[in-house]
Structures are given as structure tokens and as C-alpha cells.
C-alpha positions as CSV (number, residue, x, y, z in Angstrom):
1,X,0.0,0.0,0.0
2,X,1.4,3.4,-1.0
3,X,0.6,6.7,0.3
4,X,0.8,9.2,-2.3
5,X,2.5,12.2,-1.4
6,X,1.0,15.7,-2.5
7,X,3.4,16.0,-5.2
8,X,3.1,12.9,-6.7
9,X,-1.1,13.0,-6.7
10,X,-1.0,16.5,-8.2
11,X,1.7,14.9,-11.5
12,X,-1.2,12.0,-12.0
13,X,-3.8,15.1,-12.2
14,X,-2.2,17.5,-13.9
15,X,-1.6,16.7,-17.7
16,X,0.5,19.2,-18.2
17,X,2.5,18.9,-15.1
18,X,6.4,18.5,-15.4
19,X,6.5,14.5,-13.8
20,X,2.7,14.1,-15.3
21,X,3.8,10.8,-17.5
22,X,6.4,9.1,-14.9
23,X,3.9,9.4,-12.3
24,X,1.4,8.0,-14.7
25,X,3.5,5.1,-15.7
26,X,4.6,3.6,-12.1
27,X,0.8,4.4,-11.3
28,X,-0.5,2.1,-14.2
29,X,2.2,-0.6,-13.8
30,X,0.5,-2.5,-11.3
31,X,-2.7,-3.1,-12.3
32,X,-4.9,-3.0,-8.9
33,X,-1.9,-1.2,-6.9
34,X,-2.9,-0.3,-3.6
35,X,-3.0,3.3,-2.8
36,X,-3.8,5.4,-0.6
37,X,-4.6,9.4,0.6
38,X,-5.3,11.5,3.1
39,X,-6.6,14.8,4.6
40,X,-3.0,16.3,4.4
41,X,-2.5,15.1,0.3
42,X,-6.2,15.6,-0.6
43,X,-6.1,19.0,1.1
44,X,-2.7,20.5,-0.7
45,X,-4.2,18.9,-4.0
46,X,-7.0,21.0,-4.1
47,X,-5.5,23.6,-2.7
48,X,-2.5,23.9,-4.8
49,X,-4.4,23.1,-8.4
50,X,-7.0,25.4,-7.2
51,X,-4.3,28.6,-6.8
52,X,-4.4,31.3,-9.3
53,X,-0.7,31.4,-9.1
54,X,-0.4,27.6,-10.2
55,X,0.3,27.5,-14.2
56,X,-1.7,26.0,-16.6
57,X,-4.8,26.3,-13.2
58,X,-7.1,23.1,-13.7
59,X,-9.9,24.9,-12.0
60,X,-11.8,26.0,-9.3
61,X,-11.5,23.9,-5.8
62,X,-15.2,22.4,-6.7
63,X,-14.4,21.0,-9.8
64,X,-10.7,19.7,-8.5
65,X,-12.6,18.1,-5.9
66,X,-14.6,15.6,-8.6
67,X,-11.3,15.4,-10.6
68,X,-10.0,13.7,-7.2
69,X,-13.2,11.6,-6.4
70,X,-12.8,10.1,-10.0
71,X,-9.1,9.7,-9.0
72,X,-10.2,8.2,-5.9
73,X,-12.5,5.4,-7.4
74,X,-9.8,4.3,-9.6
75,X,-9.1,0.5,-7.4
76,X,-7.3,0.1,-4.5
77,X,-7.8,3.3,-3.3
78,X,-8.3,3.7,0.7
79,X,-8.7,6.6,2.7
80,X,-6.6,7.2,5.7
81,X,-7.9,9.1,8.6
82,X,-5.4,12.0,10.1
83,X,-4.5,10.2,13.2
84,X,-1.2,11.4,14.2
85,X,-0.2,14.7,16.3
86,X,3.8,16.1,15.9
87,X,3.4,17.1,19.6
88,X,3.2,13.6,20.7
89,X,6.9,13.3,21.1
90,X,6.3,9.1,21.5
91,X,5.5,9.3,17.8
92,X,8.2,11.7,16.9
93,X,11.0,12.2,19.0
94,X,12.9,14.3,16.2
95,X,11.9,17.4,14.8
96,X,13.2,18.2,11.4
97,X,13.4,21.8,9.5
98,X,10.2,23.2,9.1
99,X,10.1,22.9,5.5
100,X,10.1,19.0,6.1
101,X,8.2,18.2,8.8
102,X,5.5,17.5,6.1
103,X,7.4,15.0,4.3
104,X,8.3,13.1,7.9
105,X,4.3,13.6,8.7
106,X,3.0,11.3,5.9
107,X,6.5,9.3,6.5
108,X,5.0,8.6,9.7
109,X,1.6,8.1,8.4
110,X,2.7,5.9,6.6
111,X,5.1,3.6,9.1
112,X,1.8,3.3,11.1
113,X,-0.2,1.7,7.9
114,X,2.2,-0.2,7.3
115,X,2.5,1.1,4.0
116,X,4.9,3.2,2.2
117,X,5.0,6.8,1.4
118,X,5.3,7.4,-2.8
119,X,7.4,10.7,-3.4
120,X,8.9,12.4,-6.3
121,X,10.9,14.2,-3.5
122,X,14.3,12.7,-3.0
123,X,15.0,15.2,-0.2
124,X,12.9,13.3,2.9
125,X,15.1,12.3,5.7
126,X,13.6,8.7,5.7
127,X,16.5,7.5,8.3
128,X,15.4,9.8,11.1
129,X,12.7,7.8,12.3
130,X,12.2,4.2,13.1
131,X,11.0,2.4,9.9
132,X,11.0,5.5,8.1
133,X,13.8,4.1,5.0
134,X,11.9,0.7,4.9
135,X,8.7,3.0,4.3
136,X,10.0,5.4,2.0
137,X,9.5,4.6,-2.3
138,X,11.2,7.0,-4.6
């Protein structure tokens, strides 16, 4: 099961979008792959396509929202709750940067699904937390 980070659910969206094809190929090469979102990546989807400043802007939040529901009904697709707090210190004993405590959020998220986070980004400090580089796909 793979968590798809933000970046990597906004390339299978966005046609025109830079990693747009390789996303769409390691997406399609397992027929039935297990996936997953959740609040975090469905949130910065929307928000993020939805921006005037984004080029080549799909559209208003409303009608990124059904673009993602008909993303979301492709199989294997499950929904996982936000269930994690970064002030629970249990959970995460490190603190990175600011600018990737996202990254080690759906990290987490993912440890605790037993899954795997999907990134484009090669930048995520996967060894900083327990099962993080078992649970980390580039």
C-alpha cells in the first residue's frame, strides 16, 4: 500500500505537469496497486491546483474536488484518517526543519499503515525515524 504524497497526486492530475507521464507510468504498472490518501494530500491537491498562481490552473476547488473523487475510485484506493499529532513526542522524537516536517508527517503516516509513502521528493530524511527508509519509495 502506498501513500501518495501531495506532489506525486498533483503529476497524475495535472496533464500538463512537469512529472505528469512518470507518475502516470509507475501508477499504471500495477494493475490493482494499492493506494492510498489522506486529509493532508487531498487538502494541498485542491489547494495547490485550485491557486491562481499555479500555471496551466485546472480549475476551481469544486471542480478539482470531482477530478479527485474520479481519481479516488480508480481500485485500490483507501482513505486514511489523520490520526497522528507532531506534539506527541512518542510518535516523533525528532523534529526536522520546518520545510520537512510535512514529508516526515505522511513518513510517519505511513510507518503506522504499514504502507509506504510514494514521493517524487528525494529530499525526505527517511532514516530519522524508526521504519522510516523501509517506508520510504522514490
Amino acid at each position: 500500500m502506498h501513500l501518495l504524497d501531495a506532489n506525486l497526486l498533483i503529476a497524475l492530475g495535472d496533464p500538463q505537469h512537469v512529472h505528469h507521464e512518470r507518475a502516470q507510468r509507475w501508477f499504471h504498472a500495477e494493475p490493482g496497486r494499492a493506494w492510498a490518501t489522506c486529509p493532508l494530500t487531498e487538502n494541498a491537491f485542491l489547494r495547490i491546483l485550485g491557486s491562481p498562481a499555479y500555471p496551466g490552473r485546472i480549475g476551481d476547488p469544486h471542480l478539482l474536488r470531482d477530478l479527485l473523487r474520479r481519481m479516488c475510485a480508480f481500485p485500490g484506493h483507501q482513505f486514511w484518517p489523520d490520526t497522528l499529532s507532531l506534539c506527541d513526542p512518542k510518535k516523533f522524537p525528532q523534529l526536522p526543519a520546518s520545510k520537512y516536517l510535512t514529508d516526515l508527517y505522511l513518513l510517519k503516516l505511513a510507518v503506522e499503515h504499514r504502507g509506504q509513502l510514494a514521493s517524487l521528493d528525494q529530499r525526505i530524511h527517511a532514516h530519522s525515524m524508526e521504519g522510516g527508509s523501509k517506508a520510504y519509495y522514490l
